[in-house]
N, C-alpha and C positions, 0 to 999 in steps of 0.2 A: 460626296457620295453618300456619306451616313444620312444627310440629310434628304436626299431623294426618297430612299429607303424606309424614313418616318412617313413620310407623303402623303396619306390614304384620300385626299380629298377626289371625289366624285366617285368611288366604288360603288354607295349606295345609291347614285342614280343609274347604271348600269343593271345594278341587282334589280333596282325596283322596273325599270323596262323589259328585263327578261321576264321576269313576274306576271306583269301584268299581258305580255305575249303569251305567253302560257297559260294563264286563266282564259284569254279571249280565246284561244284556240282548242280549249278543252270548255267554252262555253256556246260554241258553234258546232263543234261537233256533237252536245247532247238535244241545242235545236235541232240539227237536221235529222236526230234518234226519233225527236218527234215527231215534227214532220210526216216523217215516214210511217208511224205508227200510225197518226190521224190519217192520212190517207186510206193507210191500210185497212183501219176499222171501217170508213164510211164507206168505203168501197164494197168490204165485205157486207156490211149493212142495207146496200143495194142493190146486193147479187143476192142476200137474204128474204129482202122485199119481194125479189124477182120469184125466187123458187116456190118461196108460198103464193105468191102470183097463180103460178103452173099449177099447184095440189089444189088449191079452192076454186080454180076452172075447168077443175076435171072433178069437183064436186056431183054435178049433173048423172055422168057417167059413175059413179060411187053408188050415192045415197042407195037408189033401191036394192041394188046388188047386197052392200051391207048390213042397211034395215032388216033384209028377208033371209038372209041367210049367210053373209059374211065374205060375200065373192065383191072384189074390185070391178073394175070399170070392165064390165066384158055384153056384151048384144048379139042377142040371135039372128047370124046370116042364115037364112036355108035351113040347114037343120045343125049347123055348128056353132058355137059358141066362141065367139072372136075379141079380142082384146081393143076394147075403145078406149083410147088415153089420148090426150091434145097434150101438147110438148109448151105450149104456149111459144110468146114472142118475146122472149129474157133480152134477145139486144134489143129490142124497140122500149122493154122497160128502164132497162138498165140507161139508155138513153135520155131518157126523158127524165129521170131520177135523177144521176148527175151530168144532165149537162153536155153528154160527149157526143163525137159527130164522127162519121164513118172518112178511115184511112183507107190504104190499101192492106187488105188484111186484119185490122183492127180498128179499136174505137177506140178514139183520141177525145182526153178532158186536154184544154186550152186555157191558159190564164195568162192574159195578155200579150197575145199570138206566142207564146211560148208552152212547151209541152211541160204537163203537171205530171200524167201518167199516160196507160194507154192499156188497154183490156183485150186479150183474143186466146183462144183454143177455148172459147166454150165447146163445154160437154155437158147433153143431158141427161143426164139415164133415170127415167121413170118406172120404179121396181109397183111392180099391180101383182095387188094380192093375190094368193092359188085362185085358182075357181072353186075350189071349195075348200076353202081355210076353217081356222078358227079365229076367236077372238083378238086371238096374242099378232093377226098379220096384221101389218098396216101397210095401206097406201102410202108410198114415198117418195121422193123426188132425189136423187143428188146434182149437183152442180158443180162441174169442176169450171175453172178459170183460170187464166193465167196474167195477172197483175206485174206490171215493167213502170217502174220508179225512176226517173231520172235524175242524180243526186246532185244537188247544191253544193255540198262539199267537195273538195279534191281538183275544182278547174277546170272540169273537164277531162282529168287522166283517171278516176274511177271508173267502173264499167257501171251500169244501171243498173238497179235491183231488182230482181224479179224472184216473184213469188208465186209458188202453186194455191188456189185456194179452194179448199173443197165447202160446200154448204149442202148441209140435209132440211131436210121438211117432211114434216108428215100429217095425214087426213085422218082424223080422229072424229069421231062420230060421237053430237051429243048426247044421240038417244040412240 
């Protein structure tokens, strides 16, 4: 019996198996940290392409407004002065940018018939300057979106990640 009790052979291959589980499984889950971040960023980087898209195609509707006197996009109906702003087309951009193709509800990025992410509830609220502002308004855009992450971790029992993301842009005039 005493001598069972000396025994220790094969403890440290055990030890080193648990180990090395442990490191794989704490170096998957800081890939899929990234993962998620790089998505996140280019995603956001071409909802930011998008919105500046919107503000420098409503340039047109700007310029003289602001040159002369500081007023945004606005054009004489009749004898009123009405708000001309174009919204542009953020999903036909953001389409062509990365890649995605219309769901039911949303646009879906694909990497090899599998879903990457998937983008919907755009919102665009384009803020036009007073009609007769000062220097300190700017023309601006916000874009809201809503970003859904399908995660690689967890097997399937995680739920997706979704994230709100807001982007601003603004029309600054160089002269």
């Amino acid at each position: 019996m005493e001598g069972l009790m000396k025994n220790k052979e094969g403890n440290a291959v055990i030890m080193a198996c648990v180990t090395v589980l442990i490191l794989m499984l704490i170096f998957t889950v800081i890939a899929e940290y990234i993962r998620l971040q790089i998505i996140a960023k280019g995603v956001r980087d071409g909802v930011q392409s998008s919105v500046i898209s919107v503000v420098t195609n409503n340039w047109d509707n700007n310029y003289n407004g602001l040159r002369q006197g500081y007023a945004g996009g606005y054009t004489l109906k009749g004898s009123n002065w009405q708000t001309d702003i174009d919204k542009g087309e953020v999903y036909n951009d953001l389409s062509n940018l990365l890649g995605l193709q219309r769901g039911s509800g949303e646009y879906i990025k694909y990497v090899n018939s599998t879903i990457e992410y998937s983008v919907y509830n755009l919102d665009i609220n384009v803020i036009n300057t007073p009609f007769r502002g000062n220097k300190d308004d700017k023309f601006s855009a916000d874009i809201y979106i809503t970003l859904k992450i399908p995660l690689g971790f967890g097997w399937g029992h995680l739920p997706d990640m979704i994230i709100p993301l807001k982007v601003k842009a603004k029309f600054t005039p160089k002269f």
